[in-house]
N, C-alpha and C positions, 0 to 999 in steps of 0.2 A: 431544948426546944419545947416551950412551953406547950402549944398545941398536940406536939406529941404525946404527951404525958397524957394529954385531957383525954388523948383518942379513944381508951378500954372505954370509958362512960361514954358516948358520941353513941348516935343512931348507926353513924353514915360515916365516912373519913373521906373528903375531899383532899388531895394531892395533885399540885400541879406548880407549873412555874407562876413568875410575877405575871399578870397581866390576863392571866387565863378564865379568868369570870369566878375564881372559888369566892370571891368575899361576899359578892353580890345574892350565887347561890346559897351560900350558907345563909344570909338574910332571908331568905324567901323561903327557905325550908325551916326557917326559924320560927316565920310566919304562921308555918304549915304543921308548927308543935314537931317538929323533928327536928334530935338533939345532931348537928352537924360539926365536926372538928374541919378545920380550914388549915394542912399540911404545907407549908410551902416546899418545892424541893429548888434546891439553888446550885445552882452549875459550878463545879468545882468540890460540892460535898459529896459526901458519901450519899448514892440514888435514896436509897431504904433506911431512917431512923429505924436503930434496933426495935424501938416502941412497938413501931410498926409491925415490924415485923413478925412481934409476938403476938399481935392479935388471932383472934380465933377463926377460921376459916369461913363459917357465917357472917364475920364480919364483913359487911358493904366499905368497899375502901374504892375509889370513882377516881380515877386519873384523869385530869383534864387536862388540854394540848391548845396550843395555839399555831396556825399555820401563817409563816411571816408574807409568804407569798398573796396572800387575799381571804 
């Protein structure tokens, strides 16, 4: 997973399913000179890329959700 790799250099780590706004926000924070990785997590893999995981605890990592109901 490419993005994961990127994540240690990122400001920020967005994680989230398909459709959840990360690509949109990572443009706009992109805008806003903040270095943003765009995580997707996809149903059926493992929740947490190791990557992830080894990040450092000050790491900003932002899970985004969609609710299908409205």
């Amino acid at each position: 997973m490419a993005a994961a790799r990127r994540a240690p250099r990122a400001d920020v780590v967005l994680a989230g399913v398909s459709r959840s706004g990360k690509s949109a926000t990572c443009f706009y924070l992109a805008y806003q000179g903040v270095k943003a990785a765009n995580v997707p997590l996809v149903p059926g893999q493992p929740g947490c890329p190791p990557e992830l995981a080894a990040l450092p605890k000050e790491r900003g990592v932002i899970g985004l959700w969609v609710n299908p109901a409205g």
